[in-house]
N, C-alpha and C positions, 0 to 999 in steps of 0.2 A: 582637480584631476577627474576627469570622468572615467565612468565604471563600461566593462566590457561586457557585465552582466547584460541581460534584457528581464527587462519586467514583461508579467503576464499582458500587462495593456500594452506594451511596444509588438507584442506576438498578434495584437487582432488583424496585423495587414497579414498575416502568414495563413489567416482562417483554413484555406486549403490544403494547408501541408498537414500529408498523414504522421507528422512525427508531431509537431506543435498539438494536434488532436490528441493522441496516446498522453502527449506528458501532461496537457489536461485534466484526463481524465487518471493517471496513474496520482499524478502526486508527487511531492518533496521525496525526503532521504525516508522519512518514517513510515511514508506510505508502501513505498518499495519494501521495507524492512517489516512490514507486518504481513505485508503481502508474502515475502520469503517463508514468513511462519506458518501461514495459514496454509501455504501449499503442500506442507508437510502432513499438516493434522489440522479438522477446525480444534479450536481455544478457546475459552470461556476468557473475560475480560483480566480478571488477575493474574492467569494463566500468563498470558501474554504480557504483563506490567512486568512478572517477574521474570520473564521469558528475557525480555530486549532490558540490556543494560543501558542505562542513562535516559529510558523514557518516563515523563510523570503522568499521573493518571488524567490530567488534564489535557494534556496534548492528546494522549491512546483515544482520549474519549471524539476529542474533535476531531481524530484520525480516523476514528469508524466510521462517524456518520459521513466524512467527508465519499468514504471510499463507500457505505452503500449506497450512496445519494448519487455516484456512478457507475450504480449496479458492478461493483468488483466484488463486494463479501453479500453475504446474507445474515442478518440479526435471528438468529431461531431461540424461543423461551422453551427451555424444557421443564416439562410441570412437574418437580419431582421434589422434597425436601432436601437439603435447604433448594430454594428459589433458582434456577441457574439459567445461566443466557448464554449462545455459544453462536461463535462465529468463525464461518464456513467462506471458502470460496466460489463463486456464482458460475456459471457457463464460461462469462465474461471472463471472471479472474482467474480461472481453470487455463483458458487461452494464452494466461501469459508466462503459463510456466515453461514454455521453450524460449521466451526471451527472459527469464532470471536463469537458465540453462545458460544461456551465450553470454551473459554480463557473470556468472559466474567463470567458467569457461577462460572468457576476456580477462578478468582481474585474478586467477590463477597464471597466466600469464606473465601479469606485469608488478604481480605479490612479489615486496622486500621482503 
């Protein structure tokens, strides 16, 4: 049976479509979903593990770098005891809070 999915490499003929570009650069379900958090407040790493139910810290962690690696968060080190790292949303990920506005919006909609 074949799958209706598309893999990221069935997307390279689409190069020029600006939606195949955004989901790119946005990400899976976790990326949206930390992205949802950050737009509220930046979060310090734990913050955010305890924040989103059913994420483990191994995913959060390749969730971050994945999302600043497309400039959506900012990694900032605050020098203060204990040690703490926080992470903020960029110009970029600032930008996409009228589209988690419409995809909230959309699924208040279609919420059972």
């Amino acid at each position: 049976m074949q799958s209706n999915a598309m893999s990221f490499e069935a997307l390279k003929e689409h190069v020029n479509c600006p939606i195949v570009s955004a989901i790119k650069n946005i990400g899976g379900l976790w990326n949206l979903i930390i992205i949802r958090y950050l737009s509220e407040k930046p979060m310090g790493f734990n913050e955010l593990l305890k924040t989103v139910d059913g994420l483990n810290s191994k995913t959060l962690s390749r969730v971050l770098k994945n999302l600043q690696a497309n400039d959506i968060i900012v990694r900032k080190i605050i020098n203060t005891q204990p040690f703490l790292v926080q992470y903020s949303l960029t110009e970029k990920g600032e930008a996409l809070k009228p589209v988690l506005d419409a995809l909230r919006t959309w699924g208040e909609s279609f919420q059972s």
